[in-house]
Each structure stands twice: as C-alpha cells, then as structure tokens.
N, C-alpha and C positions, 0 to 999 in steps of 0.2 A: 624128529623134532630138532632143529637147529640149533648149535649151541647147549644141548642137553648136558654135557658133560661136566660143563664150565658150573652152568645150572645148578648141577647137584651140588657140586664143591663149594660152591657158593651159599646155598643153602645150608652146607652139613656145617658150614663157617659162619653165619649169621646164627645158628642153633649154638654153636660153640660159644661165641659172642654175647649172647642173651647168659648163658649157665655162668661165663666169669662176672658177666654185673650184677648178676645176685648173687653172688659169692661177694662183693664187694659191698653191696647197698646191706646184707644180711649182717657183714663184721660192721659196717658203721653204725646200723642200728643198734647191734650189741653192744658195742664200747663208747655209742653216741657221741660218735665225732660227724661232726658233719662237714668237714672240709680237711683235708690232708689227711694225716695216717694216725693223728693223735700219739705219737710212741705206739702206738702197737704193731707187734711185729708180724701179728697176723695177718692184720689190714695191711701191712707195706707190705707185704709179698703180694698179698690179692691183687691190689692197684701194681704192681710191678708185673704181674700176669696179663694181668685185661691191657693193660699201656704194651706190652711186649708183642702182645697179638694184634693189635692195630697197629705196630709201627711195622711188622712183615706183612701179614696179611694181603693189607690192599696191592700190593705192587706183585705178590706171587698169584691171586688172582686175575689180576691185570695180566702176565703175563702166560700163565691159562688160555685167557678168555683168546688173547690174539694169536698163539700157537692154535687154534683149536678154529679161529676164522679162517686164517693161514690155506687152513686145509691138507698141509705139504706132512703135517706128524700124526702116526697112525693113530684111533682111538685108546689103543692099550698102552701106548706111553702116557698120554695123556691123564687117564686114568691113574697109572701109578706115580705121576706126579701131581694129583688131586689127594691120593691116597697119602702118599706120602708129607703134604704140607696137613690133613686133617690130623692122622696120626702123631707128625711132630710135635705140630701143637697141642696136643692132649696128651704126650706124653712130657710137655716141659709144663703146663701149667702143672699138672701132679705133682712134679718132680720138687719144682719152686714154691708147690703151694707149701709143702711140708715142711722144706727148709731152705734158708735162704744160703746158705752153701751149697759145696756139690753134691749131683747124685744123679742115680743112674737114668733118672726117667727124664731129666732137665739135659745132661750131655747129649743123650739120644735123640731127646725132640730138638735139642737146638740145632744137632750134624743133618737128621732129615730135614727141617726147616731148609738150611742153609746149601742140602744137596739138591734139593727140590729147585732152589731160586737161581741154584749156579748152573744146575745143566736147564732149566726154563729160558734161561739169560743167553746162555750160547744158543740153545735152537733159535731162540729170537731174532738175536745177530745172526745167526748162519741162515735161515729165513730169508731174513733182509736184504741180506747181499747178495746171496743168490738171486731173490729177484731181481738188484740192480742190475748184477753184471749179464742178466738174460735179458733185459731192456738194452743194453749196450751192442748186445747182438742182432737186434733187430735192423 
C-alpha cells in the first residue's frame, strides 16, 4: 500500500490530537471557562500541549510524507522517525501536562521532537539536491 508509513504516523497523530482536545474541552468544562485558560494552570498547560502539537506536527509529518514519496529513505528509517515524532510528543504532553516547569518526559519529547524534524529536514534537503545536481547531469 502506498504511502503506508506516513499513514500510520499520521493516524497514531490525529489519535494523539483528539486525547489532547479532550483533555482541554474536559478542564474547560470543569472550571467553566469557555475561552482562554481562565487562571487555571491546568487548563494553561492543556492548551499549551494541544497548541505545541499542532505547531510541530504538521511540518514533521509533512516532511515524512515526502521523504517516504521520495522513495530514496529506506522504510526503517522512516519508521523510526514516525516513531520518534509519536513518542516525543507523548512523552512532552505528559511531561507538560503535570507541570509547567522542567521534567523528564517534556525535555525528552521536545529533543526527540526536534531530533526527528532536524535529521527529516536534512534528508529532505539532501533529497533535493541530489535530485538537482543528477538533472544537471543529464
């Protein structure tokens, strides 16, 4: 199946996606705020979780999905760089959910987060240019 890889990561990130908005819609109905965070520092963390996953997210799936059309990155890196952006991000919303300082499972998820989007970001660019300069050849 085409593109299964991406699929799944994508999948296990839209399931991820759904568990932080009801962890946010759950604290608002507790504390009945219905817009911002009301002072509560439970809800500011929630909303600072679910906002933190949609501002990496799309762009490291995005960068997945075209590694993986590419064709050029074998499926087991691939893989552990789907692994590693689900894992990040499940081990920093934990991390952040419980406190809004440091801790072990938010440093973790944010270094796999951010190791995930920086070697995705170079095969990308190395991808890329490699294709051009073999068009150059022609």
């Amino acid at each position: 199946m085409p593109y299964s890889i991406t699929l799944l990561y994508a999948g296990l990130a839209g399931l991820l996606l759904l568990a932080l908005s009801f962890q946010v819609v759950g604290l608002r109905r507790k504390h009945r705020v219905g817009l911002g965070t009301g002072d509560q520092p439970a809800l500011e963390r929630a909303v600072r979780v679910h906002a933190n996953f949609c501002e990496y997210v799309p762009i490291a799936l995005l960068l997945l999905l075209v590694l993986e059309l590419s064709t050029v990155v074998s499926d087991l890196l691939l893989h552990l760089l789907g692994a590693a952006l689900i894992i990040g991000r499940l081990l920093h919303a934990r991390g952040l959910s419980r406190s809004a300082g440091t801790s072990k499972g938010r440093f973790i998820g944010t270094l796999l987060t951010w190791l995930m989007l920086a070697v995705a970001a170079l095969l990308a660019v190395g991808v890329a240019v490699g294709g051009i300069l073999a068009g150059f050849g022609r």
